[in-house]
N, C-alpha and C positions, 0 to 999 in steps of 0.2 A: 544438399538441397539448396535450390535459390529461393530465396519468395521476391514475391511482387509485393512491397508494402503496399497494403490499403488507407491505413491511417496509425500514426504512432502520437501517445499524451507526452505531456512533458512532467516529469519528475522533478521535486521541489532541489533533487541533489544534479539534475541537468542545469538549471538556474544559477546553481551553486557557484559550479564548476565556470559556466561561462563568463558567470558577472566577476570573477574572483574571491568569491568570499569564500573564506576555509571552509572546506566539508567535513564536518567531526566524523565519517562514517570509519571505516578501514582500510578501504579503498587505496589506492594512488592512481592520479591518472597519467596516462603515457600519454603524452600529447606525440602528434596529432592522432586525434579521435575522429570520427564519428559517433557521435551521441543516439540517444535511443533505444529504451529497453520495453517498452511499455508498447506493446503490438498488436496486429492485426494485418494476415496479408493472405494474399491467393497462392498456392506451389505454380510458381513458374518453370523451375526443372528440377526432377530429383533422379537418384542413378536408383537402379533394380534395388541395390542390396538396403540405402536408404527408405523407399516406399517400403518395403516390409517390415522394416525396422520401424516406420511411427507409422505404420499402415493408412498413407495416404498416395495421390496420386497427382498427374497433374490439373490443377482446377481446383481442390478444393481450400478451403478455407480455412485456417487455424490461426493460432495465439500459438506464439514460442514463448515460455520463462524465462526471465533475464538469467539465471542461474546456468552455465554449464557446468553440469558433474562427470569428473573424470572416471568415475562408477569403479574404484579399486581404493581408493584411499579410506579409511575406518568412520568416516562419515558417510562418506555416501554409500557404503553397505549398510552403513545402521538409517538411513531414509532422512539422515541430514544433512542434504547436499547441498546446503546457502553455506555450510562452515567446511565446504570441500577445501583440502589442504592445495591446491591447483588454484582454488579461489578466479577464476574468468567468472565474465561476467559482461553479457552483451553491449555494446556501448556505451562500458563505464570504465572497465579496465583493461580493455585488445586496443593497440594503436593500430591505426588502419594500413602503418605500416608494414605488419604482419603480414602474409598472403594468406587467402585468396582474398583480404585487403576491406572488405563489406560486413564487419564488424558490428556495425550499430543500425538502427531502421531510420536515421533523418538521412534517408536516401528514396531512390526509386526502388532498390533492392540490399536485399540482406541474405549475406550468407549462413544457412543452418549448421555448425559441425556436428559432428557427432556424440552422441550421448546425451543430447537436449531434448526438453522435455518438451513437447507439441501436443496441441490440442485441437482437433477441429469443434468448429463453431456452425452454426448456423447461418444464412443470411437473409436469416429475420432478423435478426440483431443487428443494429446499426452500428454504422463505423466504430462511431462517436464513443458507445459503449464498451463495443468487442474489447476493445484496445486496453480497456479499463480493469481486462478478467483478471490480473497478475495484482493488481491494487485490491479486488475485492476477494483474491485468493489470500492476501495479507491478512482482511480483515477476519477469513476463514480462521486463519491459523492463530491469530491472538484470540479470538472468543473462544473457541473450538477447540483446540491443541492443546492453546496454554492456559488461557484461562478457563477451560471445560464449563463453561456455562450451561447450568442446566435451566428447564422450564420453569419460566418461577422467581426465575434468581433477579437478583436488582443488580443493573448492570451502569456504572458510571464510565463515559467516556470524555476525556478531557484532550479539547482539542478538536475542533470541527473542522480542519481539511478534509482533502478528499480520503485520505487513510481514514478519518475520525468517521464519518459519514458514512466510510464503505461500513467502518465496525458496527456502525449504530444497525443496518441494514441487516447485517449475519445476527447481530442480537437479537432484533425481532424475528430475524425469520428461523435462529434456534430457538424461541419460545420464550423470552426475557419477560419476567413480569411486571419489571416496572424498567424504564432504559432514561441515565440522567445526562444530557448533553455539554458539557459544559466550554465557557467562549467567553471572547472579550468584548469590545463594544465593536472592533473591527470586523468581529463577526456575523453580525446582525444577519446577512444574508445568509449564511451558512447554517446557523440556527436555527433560523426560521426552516430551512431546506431539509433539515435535520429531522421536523415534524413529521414530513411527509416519508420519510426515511421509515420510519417507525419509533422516534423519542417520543415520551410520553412528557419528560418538561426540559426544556432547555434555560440554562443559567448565566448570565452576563455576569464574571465575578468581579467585572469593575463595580459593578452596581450591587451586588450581594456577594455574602459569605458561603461559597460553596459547603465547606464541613456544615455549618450553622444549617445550610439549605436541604444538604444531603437527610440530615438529619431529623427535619420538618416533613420532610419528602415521607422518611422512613420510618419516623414516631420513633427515632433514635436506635434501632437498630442498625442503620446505615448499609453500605455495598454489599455482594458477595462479592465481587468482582469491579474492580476498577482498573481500566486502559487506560495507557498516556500516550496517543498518538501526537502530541505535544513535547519540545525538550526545554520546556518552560523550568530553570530549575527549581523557582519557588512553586511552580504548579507538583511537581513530583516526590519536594520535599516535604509535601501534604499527604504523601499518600497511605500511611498507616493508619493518621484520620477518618480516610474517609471509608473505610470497610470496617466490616464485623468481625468480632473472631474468629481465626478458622479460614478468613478470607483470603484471596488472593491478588495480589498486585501486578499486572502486567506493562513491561514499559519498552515498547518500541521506540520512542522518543528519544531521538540525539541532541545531547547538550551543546556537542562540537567541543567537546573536552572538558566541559566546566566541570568543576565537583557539587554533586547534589549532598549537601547534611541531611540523614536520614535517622531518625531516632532508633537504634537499634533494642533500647528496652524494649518497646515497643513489639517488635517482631517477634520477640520472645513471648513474652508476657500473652500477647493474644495469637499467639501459633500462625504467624502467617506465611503464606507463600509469595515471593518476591521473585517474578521469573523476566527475563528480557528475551526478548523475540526479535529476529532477522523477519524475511520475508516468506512467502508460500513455503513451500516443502508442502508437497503430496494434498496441497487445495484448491489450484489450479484448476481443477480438470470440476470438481464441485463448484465455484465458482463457473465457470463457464453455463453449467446447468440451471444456475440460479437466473446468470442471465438470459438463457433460453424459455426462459417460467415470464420473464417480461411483467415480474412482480413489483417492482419499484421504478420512480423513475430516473432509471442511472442518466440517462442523459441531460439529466437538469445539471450534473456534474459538471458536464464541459462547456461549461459559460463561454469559452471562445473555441472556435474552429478557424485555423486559419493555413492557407496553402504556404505548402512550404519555401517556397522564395520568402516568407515572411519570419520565417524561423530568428531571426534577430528579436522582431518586436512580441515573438512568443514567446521567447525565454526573459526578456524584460518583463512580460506582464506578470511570467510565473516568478517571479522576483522582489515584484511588485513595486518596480520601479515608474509605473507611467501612472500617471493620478488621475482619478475618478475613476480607476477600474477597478473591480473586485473581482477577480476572477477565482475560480472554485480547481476548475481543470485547465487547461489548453490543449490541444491539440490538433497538428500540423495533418495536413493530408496532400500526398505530393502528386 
């Protein structure tokens, strides 16, 4: 299958990768690349055996997962195809050297192989958004998956990017009964954005003591559930603090290799669960739904839109290399 890209966001590990700074992920990149995992585009051509296979055709509209699963290796029989032992992975680890060469979406087109996981979308959904399904499939599977947030639960998220924001978003809309945001002073915008998300209080921990806050918050029962979309290591080295017993700790957050000191009495003593999470697996396509429901607004995410000849000063911004921007998302539309 070809697609027509529509619009592709930029990924904090595309930034990374451009500006030179080490990417803690596991990745390697083959240079040269084409970047781009993070989609939205129209089927410009697909062969017979492909259209039946993600039963679409030419025209319509879908969201590819950055993830390909080679569908025979023991993870992705078992539905955990981000730790596929093949490990590809759109625009982050194919050099475009490879044929048929269209590897990544900061192009006019991309190529789909086979066993990729496709979703069509609507187009009510704005670009801006669409693009965004694979991010808010993330924040599926940390509230959802791993951390099983039930209705109710008090949910802390640390770190308001756009992962932190998508999680806030899956919180409330699995039923979280109290959701705590937490941020630096750099984030004031993000925080604030976080409200309308569905956080119930947001924290500047240059200016307060998160545990001290969580705890005022909670009348000292503290989290069920606390996310590190953050690889803050003093933010993550806090995390047994800030939940209950019985709690759970989920930490998608890369440190880029530092070691977090984590009190292991701790995990003991109050029985907690300490899980780390990759990306989507099997929430992708739930995501997509949410944003078909046009329940929040994702689009407040993408603080810049910009066409792709500008792709340089998009991955500087997501870098945040150019001053007085704050940018939340970017993304390019060619």
């Amino acid at each position: 299958m070809l697609l027509k890209i529509e619009a592709v966001s930029i990924c904090g590990s595309d930034a990374e990768r451009y500006i030179g700074t080490k990417f803690g992920g596991p990745l390697v990149t083959p240079f040269p690349i084409i970047m781009g995992h993070e989609l939205v585009g129209k089927v410009h051509q697909v062969g017979r055996d492909a259209s039946e296979y993600y039963r679409v055709k030419t025209g319509d509209r879908v969201v590819v997962e950055p993830y390909i699963p080679c569908g025979r290796c023991r993870y992705c029989l078992t539905g955990n195809y981000p730790l596929c032992t093949k490990n590809r992975c759109y625009g982050v680890n194919i050099s475009c050297k490879e044929p048929p060469h269209l590897w990544g979406a900061y192009g006019e087109y991309m190529y789909v192989a086979p066993n990729s996981r496709v979703h069509k979308i609507s187009t009510d959904v704005p670009k801006e958004e669409a693009c965004l399904a694979s991010v808010i499939g993330n924040g599926l599977r940390w509230v959802s998956t791993k951390g099983n947030v039930q209705p109710g639960d008090t949910v802390v998220v640390v770190g308001p990017g756009s992962q932190g924001l998508a999680t806030v978003m899956v919180a409330d809309h699995a039923g979280a009964g109290k959701i705590i945001l937490a941020g630096t002073s750099v984030d004031k915008r993000r925080l604030q954005l976080g409200l309308e998300f569905g956080a119930d209080h947001t924290v500047n921990v240059d200016e307060k003591n998160l545990i001290e806050t969580v705890a005022e918050i909670t009348s000292g029962e503290m989290s069920d559930v606390v996310i590190f979309t953050t690889g803050s290591v003093k933010a993550i080295s806090e995390a047994t603090k800030l939940v209950r017993p019985l709690g759970t700790c989920v930490i998608p957050g890369l440190t880029g290799g530092k070691t977090v000191p984590i009190p292991t009495d701790e995990i003991v003593t109050k029985e907690l669960r300490i899980v780390g999470g990759l990306g989507q697996a099997w929430n992708v396509e739930a995501a997509v739904k949410l944003l078909e429901e046009q329940k929040y607004p994702v689009k407040k995410m993408a603080t810049h839109v910009l066409p792709l000849e500008e792709a340089d000063k998009g991955l500087r911004l997501a870098a945040n290399e150019i001053e007085g921007e704050e940018p939340i998302k970017v993304v390019l539309t060619p």
